[in-house]
N, C-alpha and C positions, 0 to 999 in steps of 0.2 A: 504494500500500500504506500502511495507517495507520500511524504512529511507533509504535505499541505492537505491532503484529503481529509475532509471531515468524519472523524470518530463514527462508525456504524453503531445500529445500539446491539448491544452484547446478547448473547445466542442464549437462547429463552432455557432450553435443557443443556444435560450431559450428550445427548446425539449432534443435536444441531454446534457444539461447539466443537466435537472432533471434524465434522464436516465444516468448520470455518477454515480448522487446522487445517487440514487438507488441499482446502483451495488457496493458502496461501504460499503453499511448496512449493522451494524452490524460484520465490519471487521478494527475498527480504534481502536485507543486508545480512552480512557474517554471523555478527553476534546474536540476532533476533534469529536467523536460521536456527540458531544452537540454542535457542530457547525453545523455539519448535519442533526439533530433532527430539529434545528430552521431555517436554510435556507431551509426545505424541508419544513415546515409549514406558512413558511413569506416571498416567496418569492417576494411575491411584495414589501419588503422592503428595497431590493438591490438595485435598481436604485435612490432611493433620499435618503439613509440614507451612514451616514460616517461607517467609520469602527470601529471607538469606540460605536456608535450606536448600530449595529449590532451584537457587541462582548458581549454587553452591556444584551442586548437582549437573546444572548447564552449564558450567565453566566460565561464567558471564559474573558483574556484579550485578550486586541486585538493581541498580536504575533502571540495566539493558531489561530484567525480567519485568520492571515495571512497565516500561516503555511498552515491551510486547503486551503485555494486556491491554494495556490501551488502542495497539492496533487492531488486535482481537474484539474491542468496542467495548472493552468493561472501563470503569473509571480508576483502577486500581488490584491490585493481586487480593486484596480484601472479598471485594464483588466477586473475582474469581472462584474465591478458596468458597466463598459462602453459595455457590451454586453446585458446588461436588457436597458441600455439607447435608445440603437437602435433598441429593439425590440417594443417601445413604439408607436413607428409610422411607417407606410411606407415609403420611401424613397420618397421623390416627386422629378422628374426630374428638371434639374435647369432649370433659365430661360431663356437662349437662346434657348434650348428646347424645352419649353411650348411655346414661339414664333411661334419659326419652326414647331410647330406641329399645329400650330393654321391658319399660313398661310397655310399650306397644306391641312389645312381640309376647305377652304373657306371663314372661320370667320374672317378675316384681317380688312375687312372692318368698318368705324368707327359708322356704323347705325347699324350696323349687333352685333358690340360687345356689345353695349349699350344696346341690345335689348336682348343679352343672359345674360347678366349680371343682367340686371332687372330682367331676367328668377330667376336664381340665388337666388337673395335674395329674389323675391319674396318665395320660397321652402323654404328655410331658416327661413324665419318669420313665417311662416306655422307651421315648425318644433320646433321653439320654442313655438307654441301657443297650440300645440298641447302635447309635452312633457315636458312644464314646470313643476318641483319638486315643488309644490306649498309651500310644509310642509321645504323644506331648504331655499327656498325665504324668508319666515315667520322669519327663524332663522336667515338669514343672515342679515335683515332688524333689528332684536331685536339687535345683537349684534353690528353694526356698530351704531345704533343709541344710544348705553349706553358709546361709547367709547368717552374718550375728544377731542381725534385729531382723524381721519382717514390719515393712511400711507396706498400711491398707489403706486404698481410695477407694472410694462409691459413694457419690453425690447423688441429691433427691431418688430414683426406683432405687437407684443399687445401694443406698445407704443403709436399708436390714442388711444387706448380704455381709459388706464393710464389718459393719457394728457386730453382728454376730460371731464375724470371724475373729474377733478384736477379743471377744467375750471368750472362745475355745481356744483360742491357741493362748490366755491366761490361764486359762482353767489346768492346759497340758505343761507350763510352766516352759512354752516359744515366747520368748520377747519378741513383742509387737507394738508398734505403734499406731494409732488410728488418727489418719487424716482428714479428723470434719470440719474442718474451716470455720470453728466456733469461735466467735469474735473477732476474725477475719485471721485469725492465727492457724500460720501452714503449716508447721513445725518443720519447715525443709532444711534448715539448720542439722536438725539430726542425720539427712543424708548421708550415709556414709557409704565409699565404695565395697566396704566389706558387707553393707546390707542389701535385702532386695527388695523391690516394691513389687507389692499382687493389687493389682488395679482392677477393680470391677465397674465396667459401662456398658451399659446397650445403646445401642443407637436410637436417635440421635448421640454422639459420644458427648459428656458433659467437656465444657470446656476448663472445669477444674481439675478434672481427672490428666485427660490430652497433655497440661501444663505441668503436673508432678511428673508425668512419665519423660518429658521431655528434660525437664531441669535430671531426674534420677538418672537417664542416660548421658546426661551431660557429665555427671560425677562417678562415672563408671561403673554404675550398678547397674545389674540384671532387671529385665521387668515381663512381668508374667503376666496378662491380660484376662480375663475371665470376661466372654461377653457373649452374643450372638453371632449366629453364621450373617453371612457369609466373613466378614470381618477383614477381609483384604486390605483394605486401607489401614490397617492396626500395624501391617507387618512391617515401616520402617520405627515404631516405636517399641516392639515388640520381642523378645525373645522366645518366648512360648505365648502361646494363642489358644486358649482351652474356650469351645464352643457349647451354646446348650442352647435346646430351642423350649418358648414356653409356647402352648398352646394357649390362645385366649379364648375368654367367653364374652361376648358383647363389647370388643376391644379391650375388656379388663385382663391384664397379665396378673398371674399370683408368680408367686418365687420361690415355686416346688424344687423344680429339677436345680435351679441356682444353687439354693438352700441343700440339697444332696450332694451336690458337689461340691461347694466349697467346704462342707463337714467333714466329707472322705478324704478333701485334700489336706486339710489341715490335719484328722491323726495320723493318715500315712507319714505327713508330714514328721511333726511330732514320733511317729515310728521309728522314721530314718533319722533324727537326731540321737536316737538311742542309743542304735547300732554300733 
């Protein structure tokens, strides 16, 4: 696109912006080339990495990766990164919604929910019995169990999972620290490369969570994800990627299968410290 051409406006999905990609091969200059060479090969690296990351990645500094969005018609690497964020999950309708559509469809009743909802997790446990990764369990368990502290995230859903984990691996006498950002205190100070973080997010990923994992690999600890499939975009923050699907009932998730897993990971865990 010429320096003087007026900014198009920026590509509405994740499709139409590989197809922007596309029609501008092999018509930039060097450096913007090499930003389009690398976001056409990494695109799953847009949504959880910075712009010095990514610049990083293209061999460019970050202005030239700036620049390129702009050609690409977004106002900035921000508008970028935030159209891969939303294409991470589907939108679930809020909850006065999932209400109104739950009274409407009969289910209101309090025998009636209980009873879809046991439906629920029961599917759920099923599903994690049936497609657990055995071989990352394995790694996730080696590595939280060599670490001297374990550091736990999970903001707003995944904060039961956080908190309980925080609550058993005291119980089994694993130091652990729990990361709830209570009075805006991170404790990222305690970071230590001899410790690991186990992060738990589902998508949408919080962006509290994305930010301890980033600063922890900054200070050369391991980091263990706990979240939903498909989770591809997790794997530049990531060391181990432990999946688990929850089935819902009128868009409401419970935190069966979560709550099973991270139980069994933490005494394994606690196992292999014995040993």
């Amino acid at each position: 696109m010429p320096q003087d051409s007026p900014r198009p406006p920026p590509p509405p999905s994740v499709a139409a912006f590989r197809e922007r990609l596309a029609s501008l091969d092999g018509n930039l200059p060097r450096r913007l080339q090499q930003c389009a060479d690398h976001l056409a090969r990494h695109p799953d690296q847009i949504a959880l990495s910075t712009v010095a990351q990514v610049a990083q990645g293209a061999g460019v500094p970050p202005s030239a990766m700036m620049r390129f969005c702009q050609v690409l018609g977004f106002s900035g690497y921000a508008e970028m990164q935030r159209l891969f964020r939303d294409a991470l999950t589907t939108a679930q309708p809020d909850y006065a919604t999932r209400l109104a559509n739950l009274k409407a469809g009969g289910a209101g009743q309090p025998a009636t929910l209980v009873a879809e909802f046991v439906e629920a997790g029961r599917q759920s446990m099923e599903a994690l019995a049936r497609n657990l990764d055995e071989t990352a369990l394995n790694q996730a368990v080696e590595t939280l169990a060599r670490a001297r502290t374990i550091h736990l995230a999970g903001f707003r859903r995944s904060f039961p999972v956080a908190s309980y984990l925080a609550y058993v691996f005291d119980k089994l006498g694993v130091p652990a620290v729990l990361h709830d950002g209570v009075a805006g205190l991170g404790h990222r100070s305690t970071l230590q490369p001899t410790d690991a973080l186990l992060a738990i997010t589902f998508a949408p990923y919080s962006d509290e969570t994305l930010a301890l994992a980033r600063d922890a690999r900054s200070r050369g600890m391991p980091v263990v994800f706990l979240t939903d499939p498909p989770a591809t975009t997790l794997g530049p923050l990531g060391d181990t990627i432990l999946t688990v699907t929850e089935i819902d009932f009128g868009a409401f998730r419970s935190l069966s299968a979560a709550i099973a897993l991270a139980l069994s990971l933490a005494v394994a865990v606690a196992a292999r410290r014995e040993t």
